[in-house]
C-alpha positions, -999 to 999 in steps of 0.1 A, spaced: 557 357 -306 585 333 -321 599 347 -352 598 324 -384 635 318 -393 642 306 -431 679 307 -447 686 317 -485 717 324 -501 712 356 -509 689 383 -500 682 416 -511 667 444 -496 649 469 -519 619 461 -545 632 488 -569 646 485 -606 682 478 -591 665 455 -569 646 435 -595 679 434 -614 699 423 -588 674 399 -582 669 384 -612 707 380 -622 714 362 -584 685 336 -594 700 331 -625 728 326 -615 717 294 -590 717 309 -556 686 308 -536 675 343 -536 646 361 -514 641 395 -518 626 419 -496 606 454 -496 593 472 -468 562 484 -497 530 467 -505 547 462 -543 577 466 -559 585 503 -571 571 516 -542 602 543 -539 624 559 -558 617 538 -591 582 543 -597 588 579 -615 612 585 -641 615 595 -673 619 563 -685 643 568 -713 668 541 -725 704 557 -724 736 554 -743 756 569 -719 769 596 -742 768 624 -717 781 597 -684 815 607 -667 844 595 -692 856 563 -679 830 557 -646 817 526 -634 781 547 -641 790 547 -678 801 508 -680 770 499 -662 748 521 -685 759 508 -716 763 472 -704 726 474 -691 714 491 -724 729 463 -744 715 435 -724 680 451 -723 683 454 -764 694 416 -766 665 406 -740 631 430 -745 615 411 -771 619 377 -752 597 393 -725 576 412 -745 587 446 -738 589 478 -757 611 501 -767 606 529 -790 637 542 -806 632 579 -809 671 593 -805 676 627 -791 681 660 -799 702 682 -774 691 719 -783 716 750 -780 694 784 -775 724 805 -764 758 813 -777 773 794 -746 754 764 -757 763 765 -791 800 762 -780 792 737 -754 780 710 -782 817 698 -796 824 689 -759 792 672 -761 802 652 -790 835 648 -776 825 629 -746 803 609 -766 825 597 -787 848 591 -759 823 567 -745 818 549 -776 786 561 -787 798 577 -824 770 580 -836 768 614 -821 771 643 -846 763 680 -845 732 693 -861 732 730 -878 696 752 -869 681 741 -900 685 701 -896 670 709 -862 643 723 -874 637 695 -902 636 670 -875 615 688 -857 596 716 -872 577 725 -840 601 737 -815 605 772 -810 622 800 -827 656 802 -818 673 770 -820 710 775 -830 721 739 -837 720 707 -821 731 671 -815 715 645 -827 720 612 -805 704 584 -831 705 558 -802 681 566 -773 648 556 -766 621 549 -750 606 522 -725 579 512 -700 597 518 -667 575 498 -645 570 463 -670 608 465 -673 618 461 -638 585 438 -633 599 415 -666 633 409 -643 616 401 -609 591 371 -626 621 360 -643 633 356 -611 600 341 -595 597 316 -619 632 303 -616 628 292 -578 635 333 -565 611 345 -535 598 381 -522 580 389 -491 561 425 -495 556 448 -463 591 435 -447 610 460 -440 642 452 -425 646 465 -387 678 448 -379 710 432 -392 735 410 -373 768 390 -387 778 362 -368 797 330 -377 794 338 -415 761 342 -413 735 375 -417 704 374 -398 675 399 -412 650 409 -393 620 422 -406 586 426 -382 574 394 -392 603 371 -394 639 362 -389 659 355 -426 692 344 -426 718 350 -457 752 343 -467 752 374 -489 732 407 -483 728 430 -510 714 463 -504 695 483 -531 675 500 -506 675 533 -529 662 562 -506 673 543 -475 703 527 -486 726 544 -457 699 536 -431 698 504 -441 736 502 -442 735 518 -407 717 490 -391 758 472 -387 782 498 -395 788 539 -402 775 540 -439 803 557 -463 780 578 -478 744 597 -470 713 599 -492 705 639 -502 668 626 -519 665 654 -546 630 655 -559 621 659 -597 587 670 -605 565 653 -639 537 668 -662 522 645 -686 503 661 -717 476 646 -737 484 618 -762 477 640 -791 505 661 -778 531 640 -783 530 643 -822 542 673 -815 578 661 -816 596 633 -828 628 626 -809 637 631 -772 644 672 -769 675 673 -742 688 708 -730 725 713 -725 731 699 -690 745 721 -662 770 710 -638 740 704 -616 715 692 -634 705 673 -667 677 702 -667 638 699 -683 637 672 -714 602 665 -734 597 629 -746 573 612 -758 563 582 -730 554 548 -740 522 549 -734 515 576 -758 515 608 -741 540 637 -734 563 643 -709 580 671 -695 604 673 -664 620 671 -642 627 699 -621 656 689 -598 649 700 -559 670 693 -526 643 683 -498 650 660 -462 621 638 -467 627 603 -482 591 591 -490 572 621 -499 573 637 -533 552 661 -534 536 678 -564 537 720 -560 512 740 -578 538 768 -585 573 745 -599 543 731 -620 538 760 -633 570 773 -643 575 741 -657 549 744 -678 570 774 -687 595 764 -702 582 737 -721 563 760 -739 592 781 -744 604 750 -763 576 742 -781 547 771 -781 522 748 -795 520 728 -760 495 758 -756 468 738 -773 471 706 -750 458 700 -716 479 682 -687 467 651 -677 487 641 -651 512 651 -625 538 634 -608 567 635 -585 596 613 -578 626 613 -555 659 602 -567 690 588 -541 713 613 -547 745 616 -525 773 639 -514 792 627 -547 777 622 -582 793 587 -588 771 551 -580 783 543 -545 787 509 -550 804 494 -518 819 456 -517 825 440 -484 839 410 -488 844 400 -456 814 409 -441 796 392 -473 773 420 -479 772 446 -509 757 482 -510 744 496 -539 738 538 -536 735 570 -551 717 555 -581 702 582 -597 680 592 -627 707 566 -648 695 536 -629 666 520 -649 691 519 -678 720 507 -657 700 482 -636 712 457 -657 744 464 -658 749 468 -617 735 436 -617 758 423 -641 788 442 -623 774 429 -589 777 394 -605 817 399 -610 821 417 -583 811 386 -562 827 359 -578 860 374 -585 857 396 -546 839 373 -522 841 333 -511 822 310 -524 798 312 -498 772 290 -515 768 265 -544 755 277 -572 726 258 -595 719 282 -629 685 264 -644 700 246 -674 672 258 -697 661 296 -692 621 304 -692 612 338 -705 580 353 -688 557 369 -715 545 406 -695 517 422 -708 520 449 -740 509 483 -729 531 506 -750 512 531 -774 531 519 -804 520 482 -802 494 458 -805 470 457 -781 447 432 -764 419 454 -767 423 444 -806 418 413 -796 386 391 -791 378 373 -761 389 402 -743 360 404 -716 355 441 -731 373 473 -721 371 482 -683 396 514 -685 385 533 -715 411 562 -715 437 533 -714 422 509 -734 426 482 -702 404 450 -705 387 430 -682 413 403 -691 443 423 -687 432 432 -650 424 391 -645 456 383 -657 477 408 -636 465 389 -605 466 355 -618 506 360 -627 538 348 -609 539 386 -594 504 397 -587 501 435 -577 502 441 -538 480 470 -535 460 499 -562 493 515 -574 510 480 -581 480 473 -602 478 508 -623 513 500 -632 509 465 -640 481 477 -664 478 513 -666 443 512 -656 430 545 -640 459 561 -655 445 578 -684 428 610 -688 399 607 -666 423 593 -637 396 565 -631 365 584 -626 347 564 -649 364 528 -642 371 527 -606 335 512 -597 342 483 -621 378 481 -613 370 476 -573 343 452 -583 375 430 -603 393 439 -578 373 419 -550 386 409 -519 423 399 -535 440 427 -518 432 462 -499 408 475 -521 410 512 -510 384 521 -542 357 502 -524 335 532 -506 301 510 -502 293 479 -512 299 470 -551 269 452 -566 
């Protein structure tokens, strides 16, 4: 069969945060952009588990294109959320010494802080620890206190930038992964199973797969390592139980085990940080789960009287190096974006703000661009914990989910809007229904009934009357 051909200025390949970003800022810009992901949905990798915190960029390599992109993307988010209806929930952090090697590690911590511009930074003694947060431990010998991160929803976020991007003229095909990649007269053409796209500029924020991607025209410069980090989510009530974001002092490996509190309400612990081949599966394992559970009540004992809810894994690019692998080629108009780990739903932003420069100060004009001359701002849905509701509200067609408060309306309106979900999972993050405690046992019947025939309704078993 004839392939469908259609031309855009820009495509990009990968439905995750960067990708949405990336996106987003092209469209805005005035190109016309198509993106593509090989999943049913966007976040259908690497992006759909994180911790979801909003970072300063205090502890980021001094002088890094990781740190510029982190604090550029953190201010823009700051100067946009509201417009869009998204939360953030500005807890700080408290990175707790328990050893006599930590203790001496936290004026290097405040050091590099300040170095990246984030003064705010100071050192706590033990006792101002324990007056911010009276819960942790015994043990604690001092602290710093970083006033200025937070907390976000990491799926509405990245969501928020893509129907920013639909609603300015941008398009997205789902279930198109891209199987081949040929540059000839200045032209790319993408080919995907069930068409042929050609593009002026490729941009490739294929996460997990960015180096196969890349290898589909030339030896990539760098290879994907996916390192897996392992999630336990607590009980709502838990997450009284602190107040602020409780860091450990990071090894030269790994960031190590934080507890947060999560938008929605709950608590979070993780992640464990784990080397493994395969790029799609992560896989939850009884026993890390365990020790995990461990040490966070090592941190805070009284996590003893809370049950886990939920468990998740995710997978995050890591590569040979620690730095983003951001790779310009101008004259083969196409841009990689790699190695973006647990940093990137902070810095997706920024990249796409860097991306931005890169091409118009890097690259040809290779197309005209059109910005819209007035900007529309899509309204998402509220689901934080911290906010008003629509359950609150009447005319609500009454609550479907009852461990996440979801309405009938909510559900409607995720697949009546400019990005409707492309299978279940896009639709529990859209909403957060069959998320809760319960993990849909008592909604699923009604949500499959909503549901209908708009999409693959796995929940359907028999027929729904």
């Amino acid at each position: 069969m004839e392939q469908k051909t259609q031309d855009f200025d820009v495509v990009i390949i990968g439905g995750g945060v960067i990708g949405c970003a990336v996106f987003r800022r092209f469209t805005l810009m005035g190109a016309r952009t198509l993106l593509l992901e090989k999943g049913e949905d966007i976040l259908s990798g690497a992006s759909k588990a994180n911790s979801a915190i909003l970072h300063t960029g205090f502890d980021a390599p001094p002088g890094s294109l990781e740190l510029a992109c982190m604090q550029a993307g953190y201010a823009e988010y700051k100067a946009i959320h509201q417009k869009m209806n998204l939360p953030l929930l500005e807890t700080g952090a408290i990175v707790v010494a328990w050893n006599d090697e930590q203790l001496a590690a936290l004026p290097g911590i405040i050091q590099q802080a300040h170095e990246n511009g984030v003064l705010d930074v100071r050192q706590l003694s033990s006792e101002e620890v324990y007056q911010r947060e009276p819960h942790l431990a015994a043990g604690a010998l001092g602290g710093v206190i970083v006033p200025g991160e937070g907390i976000i929803d990491p799926w509405s976020s990245p969501l928020a930038y893509m129907t920013q991007a639909v609603k300015h003229g941008g398009q997205y095909r789902f279930n198109a992964e891209v199987l081949g990649a040929e540059f000839n007269d200045g032209q790319w053409a993408l080919r995907t199973q069930s068409a042929l796209y050609r593009a002026a500029l490729v941009i490739n924020c294929a996460g997990n797969h960015g180096d196969h991607v890349d290898a589909l025209w030339h030896t990539p410069e760098f290879e994907i390592k996916p390192r897996k980090g392992q999630f336990l989510v607590f009980d709502k009530p838990a997450s009284a139980q602190i107040n602020a974001i409780i860091l450990p002092v990071p090894t030269a490996r790994s960031k190590g085990v934080l507890l947060s509190k999560t938008i929605f309400g709950n608590l979070l612990l993780g992640p464990t940080a784990e080397e493994q081949v395969d790029r799609d599966r992560a896989e939850v394992n009884e026993e890390v789960l365990k020790s995990l559970i461990a040490q966070g009540k090592r941190i805070l004992p009284s996590l003893t009287d809370y049950s886990v809810t939920a468990t998740y894994a995710g997978l995050r690019p890591a590569t040979e190096l620690k730095e983003y692998r951001i790779c310009p080629y101008p004259e083969k108009q196409w841009i990689t974006v790699g190695g973006i780990r647990s940093t990137g739903l902070t810095a997706a932003l920024g990249i796409a703000s860097h991306l931005e420069t890169q091409y118009l100060q890097r690259f040809p004009a290779l197309f005209a661009l059109t910005p819209p001359a007035v900007l529309e701002w899509p309204t998402m849905p509220m689901l934080s914990e911290y906010s008003p509701r629509d359950y609150t509200c009447s005319g609500n067609g009454g609550v479907v989910c009852h461990c996440e408060l979801v309405t009938r309306r909510e559900l409607e309106a995720a697949f009546d809007s400019a990005v409707p979900p492309g299978c279940i999972g896009g639709l529990r993050r859209r909403t957060r229904v069959m998320m809760g405690r319960c993990n849909g046992f008592f909604c699923s019947n009604n949500v499959a009934e909503i549901i209908g025939e708009r999409m693959d309704n796995t929940l359907i078993t028999g027929q729904v009357k």
